[in-house]
C-alpha positions as a printed Julia matrix, in Angstrom:
555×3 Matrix{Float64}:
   0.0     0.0     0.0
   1.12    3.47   -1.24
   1.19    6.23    0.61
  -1.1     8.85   -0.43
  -0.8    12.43    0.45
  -4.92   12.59    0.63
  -7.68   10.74    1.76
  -9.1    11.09   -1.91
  -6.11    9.77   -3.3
  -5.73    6.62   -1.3
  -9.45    5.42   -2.66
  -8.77    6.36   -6.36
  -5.0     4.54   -5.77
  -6.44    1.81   -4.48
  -9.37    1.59   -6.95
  -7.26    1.66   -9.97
  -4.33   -0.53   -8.86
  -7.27   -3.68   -7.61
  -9.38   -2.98  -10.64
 -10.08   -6.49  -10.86
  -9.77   -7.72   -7.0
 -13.16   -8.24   -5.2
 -13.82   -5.31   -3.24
 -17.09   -5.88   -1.07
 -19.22   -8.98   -0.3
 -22.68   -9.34    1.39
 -21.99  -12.69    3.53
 -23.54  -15.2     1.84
 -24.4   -12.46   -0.64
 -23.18   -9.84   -3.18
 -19.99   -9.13   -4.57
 -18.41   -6.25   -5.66
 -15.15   -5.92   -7.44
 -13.66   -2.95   -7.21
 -14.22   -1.91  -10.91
 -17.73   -2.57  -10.2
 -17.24   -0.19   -7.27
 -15.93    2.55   -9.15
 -18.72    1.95  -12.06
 -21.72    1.98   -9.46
 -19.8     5.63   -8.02
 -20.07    6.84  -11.6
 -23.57    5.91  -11.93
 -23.98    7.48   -8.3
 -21.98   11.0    -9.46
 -24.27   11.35  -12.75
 -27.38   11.08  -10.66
 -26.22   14.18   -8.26
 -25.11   15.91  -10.71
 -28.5    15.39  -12.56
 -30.08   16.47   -9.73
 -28.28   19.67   -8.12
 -27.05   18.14   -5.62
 -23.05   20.09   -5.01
 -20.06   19.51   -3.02
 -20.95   20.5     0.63
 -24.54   18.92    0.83
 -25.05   16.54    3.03
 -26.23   13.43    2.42
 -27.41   10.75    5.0
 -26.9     6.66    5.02
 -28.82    4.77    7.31
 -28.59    0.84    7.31
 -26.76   -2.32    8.37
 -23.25   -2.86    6.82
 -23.52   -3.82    3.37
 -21.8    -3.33   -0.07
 -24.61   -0.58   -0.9
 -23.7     1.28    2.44
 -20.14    0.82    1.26
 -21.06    2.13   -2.06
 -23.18    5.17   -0.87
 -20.3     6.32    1.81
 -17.06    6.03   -1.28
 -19.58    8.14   -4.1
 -20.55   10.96   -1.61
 -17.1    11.7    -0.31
 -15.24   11.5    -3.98
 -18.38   13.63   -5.25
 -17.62   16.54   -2.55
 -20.3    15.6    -0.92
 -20.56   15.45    3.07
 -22.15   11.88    4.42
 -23.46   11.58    6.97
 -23.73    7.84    8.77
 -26.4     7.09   10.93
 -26.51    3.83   12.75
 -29.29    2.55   12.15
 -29.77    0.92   15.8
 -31.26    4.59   16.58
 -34.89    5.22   17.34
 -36.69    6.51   14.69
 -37.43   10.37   16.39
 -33.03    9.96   16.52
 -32.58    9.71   13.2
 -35.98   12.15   11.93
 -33.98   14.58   13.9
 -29.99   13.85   12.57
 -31.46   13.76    9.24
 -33.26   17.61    9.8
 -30.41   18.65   12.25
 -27.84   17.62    9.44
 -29.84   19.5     6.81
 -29.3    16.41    4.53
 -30.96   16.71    0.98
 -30.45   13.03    0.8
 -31.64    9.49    2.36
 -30.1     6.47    1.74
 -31.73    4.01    4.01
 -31.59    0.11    4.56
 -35.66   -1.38    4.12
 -35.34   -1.88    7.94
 -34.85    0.82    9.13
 -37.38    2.91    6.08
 -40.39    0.49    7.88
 -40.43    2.83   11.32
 -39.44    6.57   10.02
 -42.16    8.9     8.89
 -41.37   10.73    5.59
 -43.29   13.63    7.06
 -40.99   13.93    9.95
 -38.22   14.86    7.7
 -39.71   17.78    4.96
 -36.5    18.98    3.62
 -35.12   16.01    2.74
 -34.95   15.75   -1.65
 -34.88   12.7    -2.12
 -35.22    8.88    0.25
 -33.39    6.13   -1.58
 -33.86    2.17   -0.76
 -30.14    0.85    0.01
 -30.93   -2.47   -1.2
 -31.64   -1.59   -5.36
 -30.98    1.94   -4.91
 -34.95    2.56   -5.51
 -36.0     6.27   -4.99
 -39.36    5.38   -2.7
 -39.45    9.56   -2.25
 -38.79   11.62   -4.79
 -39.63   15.85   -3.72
 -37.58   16.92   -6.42
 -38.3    16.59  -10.59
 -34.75   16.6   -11.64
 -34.42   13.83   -8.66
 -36.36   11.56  -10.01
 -35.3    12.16  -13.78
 -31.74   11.5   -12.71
 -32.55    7.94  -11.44
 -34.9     7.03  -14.6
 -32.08    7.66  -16.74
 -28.59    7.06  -14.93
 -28.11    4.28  -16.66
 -28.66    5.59  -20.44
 -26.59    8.91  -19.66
 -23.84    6.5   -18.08
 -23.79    4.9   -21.49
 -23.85    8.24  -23.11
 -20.89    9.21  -20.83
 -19.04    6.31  -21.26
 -19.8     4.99  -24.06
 -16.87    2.4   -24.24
 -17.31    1.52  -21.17
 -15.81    2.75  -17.82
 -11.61    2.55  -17.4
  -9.52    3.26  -15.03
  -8.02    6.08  -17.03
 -11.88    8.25  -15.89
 -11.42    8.82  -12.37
 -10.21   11.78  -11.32
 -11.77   12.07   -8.21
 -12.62   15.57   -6.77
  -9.72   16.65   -4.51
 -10.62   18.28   -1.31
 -10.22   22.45   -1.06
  -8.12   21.83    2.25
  -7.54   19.43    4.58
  -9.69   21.05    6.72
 -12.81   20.73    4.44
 -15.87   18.88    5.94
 -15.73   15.28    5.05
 -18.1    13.68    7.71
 -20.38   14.42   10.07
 -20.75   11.84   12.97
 -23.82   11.82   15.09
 -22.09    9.82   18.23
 -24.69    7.68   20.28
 -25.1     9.49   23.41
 -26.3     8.74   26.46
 -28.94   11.01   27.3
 -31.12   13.6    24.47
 -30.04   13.77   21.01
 -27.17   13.09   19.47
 -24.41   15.51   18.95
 -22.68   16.09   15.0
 -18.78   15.58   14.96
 -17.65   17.5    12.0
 -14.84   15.37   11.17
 -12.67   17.02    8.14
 -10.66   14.99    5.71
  -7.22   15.55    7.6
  -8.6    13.33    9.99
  -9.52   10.7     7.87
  -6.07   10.42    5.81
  -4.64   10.58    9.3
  -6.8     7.9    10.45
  -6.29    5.62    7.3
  -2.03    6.11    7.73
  -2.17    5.43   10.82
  -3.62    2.14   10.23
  -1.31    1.78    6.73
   1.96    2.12    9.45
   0.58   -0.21   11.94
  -1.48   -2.66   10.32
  -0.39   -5.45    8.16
  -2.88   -5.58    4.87
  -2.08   -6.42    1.55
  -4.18   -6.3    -1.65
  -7.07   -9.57   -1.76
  -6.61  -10.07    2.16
  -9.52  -10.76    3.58
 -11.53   -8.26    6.58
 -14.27   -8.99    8.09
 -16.53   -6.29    9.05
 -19.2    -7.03   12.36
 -18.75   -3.07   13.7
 -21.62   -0.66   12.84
 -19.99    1.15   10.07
 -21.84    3.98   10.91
 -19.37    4.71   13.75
 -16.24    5.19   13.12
 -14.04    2.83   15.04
 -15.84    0.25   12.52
 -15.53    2.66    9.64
 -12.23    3.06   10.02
 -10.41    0.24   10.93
 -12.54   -2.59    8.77
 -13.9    -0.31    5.89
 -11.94    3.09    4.67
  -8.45    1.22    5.84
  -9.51   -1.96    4.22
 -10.51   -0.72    0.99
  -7.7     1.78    1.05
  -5.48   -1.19    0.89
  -6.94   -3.15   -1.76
  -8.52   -5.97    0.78
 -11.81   -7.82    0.11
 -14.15   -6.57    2.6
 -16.76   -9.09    4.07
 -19.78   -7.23    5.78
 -21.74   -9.44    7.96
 -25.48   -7.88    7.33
 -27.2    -9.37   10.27
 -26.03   -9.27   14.39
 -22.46  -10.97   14.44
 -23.67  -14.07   17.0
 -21.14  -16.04   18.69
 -21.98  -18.63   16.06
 -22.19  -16.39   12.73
 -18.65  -15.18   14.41
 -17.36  -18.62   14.15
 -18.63  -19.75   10.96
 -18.04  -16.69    8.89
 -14.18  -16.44   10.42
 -13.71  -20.1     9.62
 -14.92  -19.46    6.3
 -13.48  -15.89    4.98
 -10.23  -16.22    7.21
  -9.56  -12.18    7.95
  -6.42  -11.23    7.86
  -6.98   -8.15   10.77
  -9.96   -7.84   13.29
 -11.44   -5.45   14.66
 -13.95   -5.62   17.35
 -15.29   -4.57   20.99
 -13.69   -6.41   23.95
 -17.37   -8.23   24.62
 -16.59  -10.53   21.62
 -13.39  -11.28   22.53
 -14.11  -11.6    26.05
 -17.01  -13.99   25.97
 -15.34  -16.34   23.39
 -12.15  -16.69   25.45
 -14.27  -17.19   28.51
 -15.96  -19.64   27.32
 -14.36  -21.3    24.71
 -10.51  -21.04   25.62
 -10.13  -20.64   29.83
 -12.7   -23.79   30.91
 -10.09  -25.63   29.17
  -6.86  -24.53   31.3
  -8.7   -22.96   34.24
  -8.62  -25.98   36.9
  -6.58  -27.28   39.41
  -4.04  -29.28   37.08
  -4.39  -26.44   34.47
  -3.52  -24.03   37.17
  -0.77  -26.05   38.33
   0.98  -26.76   34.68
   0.83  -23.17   34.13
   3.39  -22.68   37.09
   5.67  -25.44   35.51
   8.07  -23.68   32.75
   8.73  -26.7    30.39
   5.42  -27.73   30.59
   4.07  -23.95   30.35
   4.94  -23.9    26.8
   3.24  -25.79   25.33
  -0.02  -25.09   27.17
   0.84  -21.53   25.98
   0.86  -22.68   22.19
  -2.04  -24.88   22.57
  -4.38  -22.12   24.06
  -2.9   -19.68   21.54
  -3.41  -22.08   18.79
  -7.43  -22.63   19.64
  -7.76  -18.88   20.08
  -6.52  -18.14   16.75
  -8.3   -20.79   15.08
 -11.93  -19.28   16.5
 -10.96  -16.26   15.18
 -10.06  -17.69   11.46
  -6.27  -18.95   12.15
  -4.72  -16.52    9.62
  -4.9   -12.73   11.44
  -1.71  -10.72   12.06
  -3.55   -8.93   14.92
  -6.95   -8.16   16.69
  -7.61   -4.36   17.66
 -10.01   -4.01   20.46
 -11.45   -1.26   21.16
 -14.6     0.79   22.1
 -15.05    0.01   25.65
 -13.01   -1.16   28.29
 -10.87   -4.51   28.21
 -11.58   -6.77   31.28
  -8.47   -7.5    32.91
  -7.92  -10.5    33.78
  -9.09  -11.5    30.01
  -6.22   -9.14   28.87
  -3.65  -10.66   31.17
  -4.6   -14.37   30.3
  -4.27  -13.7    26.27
  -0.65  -11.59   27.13
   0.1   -15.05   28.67
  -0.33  -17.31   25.72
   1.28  -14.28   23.46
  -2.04  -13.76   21.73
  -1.78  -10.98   19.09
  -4.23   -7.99   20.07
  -3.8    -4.58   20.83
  -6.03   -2.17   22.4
  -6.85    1.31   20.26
  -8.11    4.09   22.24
 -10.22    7.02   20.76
 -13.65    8.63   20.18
 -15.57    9.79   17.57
 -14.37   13.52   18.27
 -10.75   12.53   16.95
 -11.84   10.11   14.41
 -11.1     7.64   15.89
  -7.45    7.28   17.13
  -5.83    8.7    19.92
  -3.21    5.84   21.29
  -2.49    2.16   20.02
   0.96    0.3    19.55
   1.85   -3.13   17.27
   0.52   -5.92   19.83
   4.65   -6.91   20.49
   5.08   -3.57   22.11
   2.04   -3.15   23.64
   2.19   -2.9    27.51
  -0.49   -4.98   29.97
  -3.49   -2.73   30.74
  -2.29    0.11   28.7
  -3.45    1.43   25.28
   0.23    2.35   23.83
   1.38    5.58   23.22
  -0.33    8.35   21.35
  -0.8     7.82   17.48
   1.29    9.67   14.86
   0.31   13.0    14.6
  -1.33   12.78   17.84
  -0.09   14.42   21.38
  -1.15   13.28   24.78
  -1.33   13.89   28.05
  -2.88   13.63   31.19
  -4.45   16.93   33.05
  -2.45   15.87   36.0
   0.47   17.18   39.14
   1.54   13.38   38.51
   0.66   11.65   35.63
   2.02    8.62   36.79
   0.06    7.77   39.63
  -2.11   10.02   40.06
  -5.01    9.87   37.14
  -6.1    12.67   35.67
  -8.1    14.05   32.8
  -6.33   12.58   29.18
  -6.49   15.4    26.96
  -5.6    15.42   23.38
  -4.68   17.52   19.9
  -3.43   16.74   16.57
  -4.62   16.02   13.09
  -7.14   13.4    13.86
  -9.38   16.13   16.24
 -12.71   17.59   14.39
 -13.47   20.21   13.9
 -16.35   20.75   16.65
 -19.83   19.8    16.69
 -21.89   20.72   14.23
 -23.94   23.9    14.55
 -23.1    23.57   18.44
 -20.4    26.11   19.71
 -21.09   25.75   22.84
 -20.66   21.97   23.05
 -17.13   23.07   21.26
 -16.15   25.21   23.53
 -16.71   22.67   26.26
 -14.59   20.04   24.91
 -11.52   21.81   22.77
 -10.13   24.53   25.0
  -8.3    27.68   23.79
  -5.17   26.5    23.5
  -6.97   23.25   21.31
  -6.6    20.14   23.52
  -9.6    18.34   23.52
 -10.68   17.05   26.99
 -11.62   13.34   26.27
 -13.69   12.95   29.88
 -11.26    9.81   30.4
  -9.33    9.54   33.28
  -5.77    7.55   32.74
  -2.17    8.02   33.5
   1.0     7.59   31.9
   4.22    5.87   32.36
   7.86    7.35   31.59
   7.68    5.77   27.81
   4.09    7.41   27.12
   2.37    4.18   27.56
  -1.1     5.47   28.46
  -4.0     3.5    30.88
  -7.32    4.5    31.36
  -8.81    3.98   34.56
 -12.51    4.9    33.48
 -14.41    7.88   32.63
 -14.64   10.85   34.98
 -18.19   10.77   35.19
 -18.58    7.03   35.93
 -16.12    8.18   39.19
 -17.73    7.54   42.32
 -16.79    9.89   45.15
 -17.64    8.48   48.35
 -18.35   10.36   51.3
 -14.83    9.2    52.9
 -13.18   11.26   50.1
 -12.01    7.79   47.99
 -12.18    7.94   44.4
 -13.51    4.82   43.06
 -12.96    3.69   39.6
 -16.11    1.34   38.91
 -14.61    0.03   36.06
 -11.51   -1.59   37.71
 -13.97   -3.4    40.17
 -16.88   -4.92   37.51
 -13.75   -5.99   35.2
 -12.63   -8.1    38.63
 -16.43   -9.19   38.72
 -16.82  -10.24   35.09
 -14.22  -12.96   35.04
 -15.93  -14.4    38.25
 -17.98  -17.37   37.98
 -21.07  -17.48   36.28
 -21.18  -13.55   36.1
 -21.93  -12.14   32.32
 -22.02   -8.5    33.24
 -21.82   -6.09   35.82
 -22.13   -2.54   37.21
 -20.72   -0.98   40.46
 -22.84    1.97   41.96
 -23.19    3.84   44.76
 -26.7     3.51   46.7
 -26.44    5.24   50.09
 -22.92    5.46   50.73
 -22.46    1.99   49.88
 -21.04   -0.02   47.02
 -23.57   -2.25   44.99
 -23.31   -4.65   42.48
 -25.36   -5.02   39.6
 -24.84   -8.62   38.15
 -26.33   -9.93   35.53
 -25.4   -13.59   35.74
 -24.42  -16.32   32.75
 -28.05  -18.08   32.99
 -27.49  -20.13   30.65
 -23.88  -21.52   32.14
 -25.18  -21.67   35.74
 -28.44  -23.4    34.79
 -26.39  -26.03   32.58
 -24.35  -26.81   35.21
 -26.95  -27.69   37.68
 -27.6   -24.63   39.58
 -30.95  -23.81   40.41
 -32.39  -19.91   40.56
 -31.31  -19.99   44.2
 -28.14  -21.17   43.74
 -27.31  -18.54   41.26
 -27.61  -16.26   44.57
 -25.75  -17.89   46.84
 -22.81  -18.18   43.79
 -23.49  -14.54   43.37
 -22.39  -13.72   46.86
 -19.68  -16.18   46.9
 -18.37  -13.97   44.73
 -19.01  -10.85   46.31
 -17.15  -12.18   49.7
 -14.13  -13.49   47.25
 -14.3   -10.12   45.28
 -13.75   -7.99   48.82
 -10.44   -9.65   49.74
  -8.88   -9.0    46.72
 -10.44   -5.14   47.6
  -9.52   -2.17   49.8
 -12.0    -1.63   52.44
 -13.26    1.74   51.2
 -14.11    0.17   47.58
 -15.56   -3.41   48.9
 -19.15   -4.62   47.55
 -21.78   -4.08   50.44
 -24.42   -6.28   48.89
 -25.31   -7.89   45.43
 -28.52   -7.11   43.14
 -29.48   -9.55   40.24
 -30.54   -8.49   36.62
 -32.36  -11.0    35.07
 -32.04   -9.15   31.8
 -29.08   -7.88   29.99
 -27.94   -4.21   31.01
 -29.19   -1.55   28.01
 -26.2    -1.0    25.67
 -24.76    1.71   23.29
 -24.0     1.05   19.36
 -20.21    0.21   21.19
 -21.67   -2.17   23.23
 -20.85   -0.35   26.58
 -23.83   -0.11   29.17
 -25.64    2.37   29.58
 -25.1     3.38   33.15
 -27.36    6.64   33.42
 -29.83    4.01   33.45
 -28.91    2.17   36.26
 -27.61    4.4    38.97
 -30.63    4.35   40.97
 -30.61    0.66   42.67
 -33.98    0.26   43.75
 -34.4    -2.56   46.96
């Protein structure tokens, strides 16, 4: 792979040198080479064009990861266009208001996701567009509807021996800090806020990922992240295609079992994915194996250690397709004691650390350099630090600036001016610290912090990462419910109830593990009593919980 001085020019490098490589497959559906790619952007350039649409409107996509979604995101940005992803997990009042807030003239939406919005709900919109045929089901606009009747005949006028690699000549953006995207991130509480996210940022992101990353053209990636954020974006799509790979979307909920078989099957050469995934298929597919009394004991013994290692390492890799050069996990925090076991048996991951607001990257490292519990060093073209009298042990705010940043949030000043200071570091709301070499860990966000009345800081993170790996314990949350620690638990059901346990037994396990939790705790952060979920904890498109939700305990 190249390297491009543009974001622009990495896609049209990429799509000319891989003309005749497959580009992007539906699982168990579609394919797209990339010359089909670049034909279906021609198409897509001749319709806006037809229909007034000009560099800086916005246009919206709004569907599961497909080809189409692929196709819709690559002819917006090389038309000048601004896109503008919507995850289409979102209510439908969510993504009525992105679409008006984001003054999009176009919809591109999956049929999905079309079956719960309201047309009326969104008046300014041009034109809706299926994602599936590209079918116009609303047309507001003549010339809108005229383009799409005849795309096809003025393509043939256009090109009338046929599209070549020798036509594109994509449009190159005015700056680097033109508007490329604009990311509604999937808050917590009200309506999502716009990251205006210029094209700096992308080519940033995507040579980042050329230095670090391992891809060459026809590898295989498999994407199971919502492309409509950007950690998925990034890492499996705009990277991917950027360096000529074949890009597998799977179009439905990535299962445990779709996991397995479509790995086995398309063999990816990276991953990238949130630490649930990985957690819950070492957990139970990988540890039950070596966690026992022998297991325990062989561990200890060096010779024997070894091979154990290998063999551990050797099943891990296979689950995940045998053939990767590394798995980036990121998005939420890494349970420890996971992360320690796969150091152990010298399983390749790394952990990438960023947000939406620097698109995504702030720190990663190469998994051989990559310190336990830490997220590496900043990224190229990236500082770091931490807002703190001793960054080293004492955590404080991790603050950032650099290419990757946006450019604020759209139409919100004030939201800017909260999170990019005057001197432009953006406050992350992270708390970490940071060794000698720059190795960065973050200890949780600074609004999960719970303050107790004693003055102790407690990090609820470090304790329900502790809690996870216990048995029969799927998720947790630590809170604070008059004064006093409590843990939310929502316990492995389906484990407990296979081996035996009955309902009541899952609560006497549960507080097994509360008393074994507390002696590997300081007194001022030990568990004062235990609460059972019988249903999974509400999540976020990153899979992290949604603890706004959760901090009053009732009982």
């Amino acid at each position: 792979m190249e390297r491009a001085s543009t974001f622009i020019e990495y896609i049209e490098q990429s799509i000319i040198q891989n003309w005749d490589l497959n580009a992007l497959t539906d699982y168990k559906g579609i394919t797209l080479q990339y010359k089909d790619v670049a034909r279906k952007i021609a198409k897509f350039h001749i319709v806006l064009e037809s229909a007034g649409i000009r560099p800086g409107d916005k246009i919206a996509v709004c569907g599961r990861n497909s080809a189409h979604w692929g196709v819709t995101f690559m002819a917006t940005v090389t038309y000048g266009a601004v896109i503008v992803p919507i995850l289409h997990e979102f209510k439908a009042d969510n993504i009525h208001h992105i679409v008006n807030h984001s003054e999009a003239k176009l919809l591109f939406v999956g049929a999905r996701a079309w079956e719960a919005l309201d047309e009326a709900a969104m008046p300014h919109l041009e034109g809706i567009v299926l994602l599936e045929d590209f079918t116009p089901v609303v047309c507001r606009n003549d010339a809108l509807m005229e383009a799409f009747e005849h795309r096809n005949a003025r393509y043939g006028a256009r090109y009338p021996k046929n599209f070549r690699p020798e036509h594109i000549h994509y449009r190159r953006e005015a700056s680097p800090d033109e508007l490329a995207i604009i990311n509604y991130t999937s808050g917590t509480t009200g309506y999502s806020k716009g990251v205006m996210l210029p094209y700096r940022s992308l080519w940033s992101n995507v040579d980042y990922c050329r230095e670090m990353l391992r891809v060459n053209p026809g590898d295989h990636i498999v994407s199971m992240l919502p492309l409509g954020h950007v950690f998925g974006m990034v890492y499996d799509f705009l990277y991917g295609f950027a360096a000529g790979a074949h890009l597998y979307f799977l179009t439905r909920m990535p299962s445990p079992k779709i996991i397995a078989q479509s790995f086995a099957e398309i063999r990816p050469k990276v991953i990238s994915c949130v630490p649930l995934i990985v957690e819950k298929i070492i957990k139970k597919n990988i540890l039950p194996r070596v966690d026992n009394t022998i297991g325990k004991l062989l561990l200890r013994v060096p010779i024997v250690n070894d091979k154990i290692k290998a063999a551990a390492r050797k099943e891990a890799m296979e689950i995940f397709g045998g053939q990767f050069d590394e798995i980036i996990i990121g998005g939420a925090p890494f349970n420890a004691d996971v992360e320690r076991f796969v150091k152990q048996i010298g399983f390749p991951y790394t952990i990438a650390y960023g947000m939406t607001e620097c698109g995504p990257i702030i720190c990663s490292n190469r998994w051989e350099t990559l310190k336990l519990a830490s997220c590496g060093r900043a990224a190229a073209r990236m500082e770091v630090k931490i807002d703190s009298p001793d960054p080293e042990n004492i955590a404080g705010e991790i603050i950032c600036r650099g290419t990757n940043t946006m450019l604020g949030y759209y139409k919100n000043p004030e939201a800017t001016a909260q999170i990019i200071d005057v001197n432009g570091w953006l406050h992350t709301g992270d708390l970490g610290t940071m060794d000698a070499d720059g190795y960065v860990t973050v200890r949780g966000r600074s609004k999960n912090m719970l303050l107790t009345s004693s003055g102790q800081n407690i990090y609820p993170e470090e304790i329900e990462s502790k809690l996870n790996n216990m048995p029969y314990v799927s998720e947790s949350l630590i809170v604070l419910q008059n004064e006093k620690l409590v843990a939310l638990i929502y316990p492995d059901f389906d484990e407990a109830f296979a081996q035996g346990l009955k309902p009541e037994d899952v609560e006497k396990a549960m507080e097994a593990n509360r008393v074994e939790l507390n002696q590997l705790l300081p007194p001022y952060s030990q568990i004062s009593k235990v609460k059972i979920h019988f249903e999974e904890f509400e999540k976020t498109a990153k899979k992290s919980i949604k603890r706004f939700m959760y901090q009053e305990a009732k009982g």
